[in-house]
Steps between C-alpha positions, in 0.01 A plus 500: 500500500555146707279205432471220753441198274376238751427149302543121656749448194716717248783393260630251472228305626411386197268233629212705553460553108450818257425783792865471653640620116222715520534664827877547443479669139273782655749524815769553230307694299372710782837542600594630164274792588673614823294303703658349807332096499595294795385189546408301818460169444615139569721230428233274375516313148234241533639176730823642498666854622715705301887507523516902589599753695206572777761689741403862317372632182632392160527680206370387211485777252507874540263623754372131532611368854352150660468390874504117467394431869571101633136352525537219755198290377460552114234729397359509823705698751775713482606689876757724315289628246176603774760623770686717178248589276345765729802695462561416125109617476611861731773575254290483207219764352320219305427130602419242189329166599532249287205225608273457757479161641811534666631553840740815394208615386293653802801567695622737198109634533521565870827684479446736236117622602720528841770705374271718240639318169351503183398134379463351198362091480518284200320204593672280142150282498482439867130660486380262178222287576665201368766625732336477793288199409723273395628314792169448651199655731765513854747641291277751350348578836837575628620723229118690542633518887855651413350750263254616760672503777853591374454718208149682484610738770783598247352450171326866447829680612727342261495505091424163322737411213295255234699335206203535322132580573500117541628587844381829523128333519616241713593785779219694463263164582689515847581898522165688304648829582893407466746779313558199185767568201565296205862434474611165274857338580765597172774366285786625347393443155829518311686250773286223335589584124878320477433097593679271312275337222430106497273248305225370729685144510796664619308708747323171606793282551733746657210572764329182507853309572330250190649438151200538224530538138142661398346762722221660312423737797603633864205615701702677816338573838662700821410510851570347863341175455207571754120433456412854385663489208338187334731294301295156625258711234780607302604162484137304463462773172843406358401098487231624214761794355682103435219365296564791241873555534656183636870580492435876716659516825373665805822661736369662816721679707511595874565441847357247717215595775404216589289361155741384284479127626159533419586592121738265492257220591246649228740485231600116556143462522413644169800333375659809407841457583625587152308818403509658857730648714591622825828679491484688792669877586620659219765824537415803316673450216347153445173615531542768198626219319198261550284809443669639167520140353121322625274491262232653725485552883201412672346638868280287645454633794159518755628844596737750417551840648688600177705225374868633451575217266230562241685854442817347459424186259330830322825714521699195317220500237316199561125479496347373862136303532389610833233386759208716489533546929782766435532845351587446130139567397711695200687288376333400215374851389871561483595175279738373755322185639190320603302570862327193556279289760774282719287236433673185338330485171474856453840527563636250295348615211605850505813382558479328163347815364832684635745253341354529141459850453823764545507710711729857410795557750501837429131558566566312841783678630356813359195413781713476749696796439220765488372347825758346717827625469661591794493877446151547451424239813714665719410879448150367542584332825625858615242712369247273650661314838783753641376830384304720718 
């Protein structure tokens, strides 16, 4: 079996956050079970391209091959990749779409009802009303416009991938009678079990590029720095987490879209140059370290279609406070963190909450194991996406 992959980015396009890692551990994963994954994609990595090979496929692991087609205006057109993914689409028995608001999208659409393929979309939040909402009533309109128009002739051919019934929901408000499947993103749960230990002042001044002395606590926080996540809240809630616990430190990782001089300007504002930081993209192995060695990570976010992260701060066994607009409804049934209101007292004080109490490492990564371990994600993704 051959998969067309078709996504506007794929590893190492880091840039575009947790779904890249996410999208390429299935591939590899998939490709682990004899399935043939090849990717069409592009060179985009936010502003910049990356430095690969777009003359032919690359192989990345076994069975896992990537297109990286030349886009000549970042993220918004790419001739190589619409003039070449009909054929990569005709060699293929399945096509996988990651997004929607994009312009591979309806040309991968048009090509495989054309050729007879069998589709599977997973829309990663593009359907959530904050989604949609968030840059305004034209923008809104227009999205409303490119789902009509572009993919409702499609949508009840094709089966919907959700990360969770978050999403699921969230499709079924556009697509009532649409063929929907739950299936969350995974981890490898014993890659995150060997990071090298560190106090939280080391942790804080190896990351934070400061020299301190007493660091009581490290609140850590993940994302591309973009509205949707909401560290202006997580940031607002962490001036009162101060009153309590003055010498905690707040590191947030991630890469810039275009809303990090806007946290910037907050935290001279709030005069909190000392006790928060900015420390932009971390590799993987840096991130396992800030996760296996934070005191608690925190999700803040105004949406999440899953939230890769929160399964992998669990995996290192560290308890997460969440916002109460994701999935992690469960999380406190299952003694591994607090699901909360994003709102900035709310937050702050279960953050407090979080820091006082102890959270077991076992119980966490025993959560995350029994759920969303890479073997059990991916034989659901083929029982429910690929299987006839």
């Amino acid at each position: 079996m051959r998969i067309c992959l078709v996504s506007h980015s794929f590893y190492p396009a880091t840039f575009y956050g947790g779904p890249i890692s996410s999208t390429l551990d299935l591939s590899r994963k998939l490709g682990e079970h004899g399935i043939e994954v090849y990717v069409s994609t592009t060179n985009a990595n936010g502003k910049v391209r990356l430095d690969v090979n777009t003359k032919t496929f690359v192989e990345l692991s076994e069975n896992l091959k990537v297109r990286y087609y030349h886009e000549q205006i970042i993220y918004y057109l790419s001739l190589s990749l619409i003039l070449n993914l009909y054929r990569d689409i005709q060699k293929s028995d399945i096509v996988y779409i990651q997004y929607i608001f994009h312009y591979t999208v309806p040309f991968a659409l048009l090509y495989s009802w054309y050729l007879k393929k069998i589709v599977v979309i997973c829309p990663r939040a593009s359907l959530s009303p904050w989604g949609l909402r968030w840059k305004g009533k034209l923008s809104y309109l227009m999205k409303k416009i490119w789902v009509n128009i572009l993919i409702r002739p499609f949508a009840y051919r094709v089966k919907w991938q959700g990360c969770s019934h978050i999403e699921t929901s969230d499709i079924k408000a556009f697509f009532p009678a649409a063929e929907c499947h739950v299936v969350s993103d995974g981890v490898y749960v014993d890659s995150f079990s060997n990071s090298k230990i560190f106090s939280v002042t080391e942790l804080v001044n190896k990351y934070a590029n400061k020299e301190f002395t007493d660091v009581s606590d490290v609140v850590f926080s993940m994302g591309r720095l973009h509205e949707i996540k909401g560290f202006d809240i997580l940031i607002d809630s962490f001036t009162l987490v101060l009153k309590n616990k003055p010498n905690a430190k707040l590191l947030i990782a991630g890469s810039d879209d275009r809303y990090k001089y806007i946290l910037e300007k907050q935290i001279k504002d709030l005069n909190l140059k000392d006790s928060v930081f900015l420390i932009g993209i971390v590799n993987n192995s840096q991130k396992k370290e800030l996760l296996s060695n934070a005191s608690i990570f925190t999700l803040c976010s105004h949406v999440e279609s899953f939230g890769i992260v929160v399964v992998e701060a669990l995996a290192c066994g560290t308890g997460v406070v969440v916002s109460d607009k994701t999935i992690w409804e469960n999380l406190e049934d299952n003694k591994c963190g607090i699901f909360v209101n994003n709102e900035k007292h709310e937050f702050s004080k279960a953050i407090i909450k979080a820091l006082n109490q102890s959270f077991s490492s076992e119980t966490c990564v025993d959560y995350v194991r029994n759920r969303f371990d890479w073997d059990i994600v991916s034989k659901n993704f083929v029982n429910n996406m690929i299987s006839s």
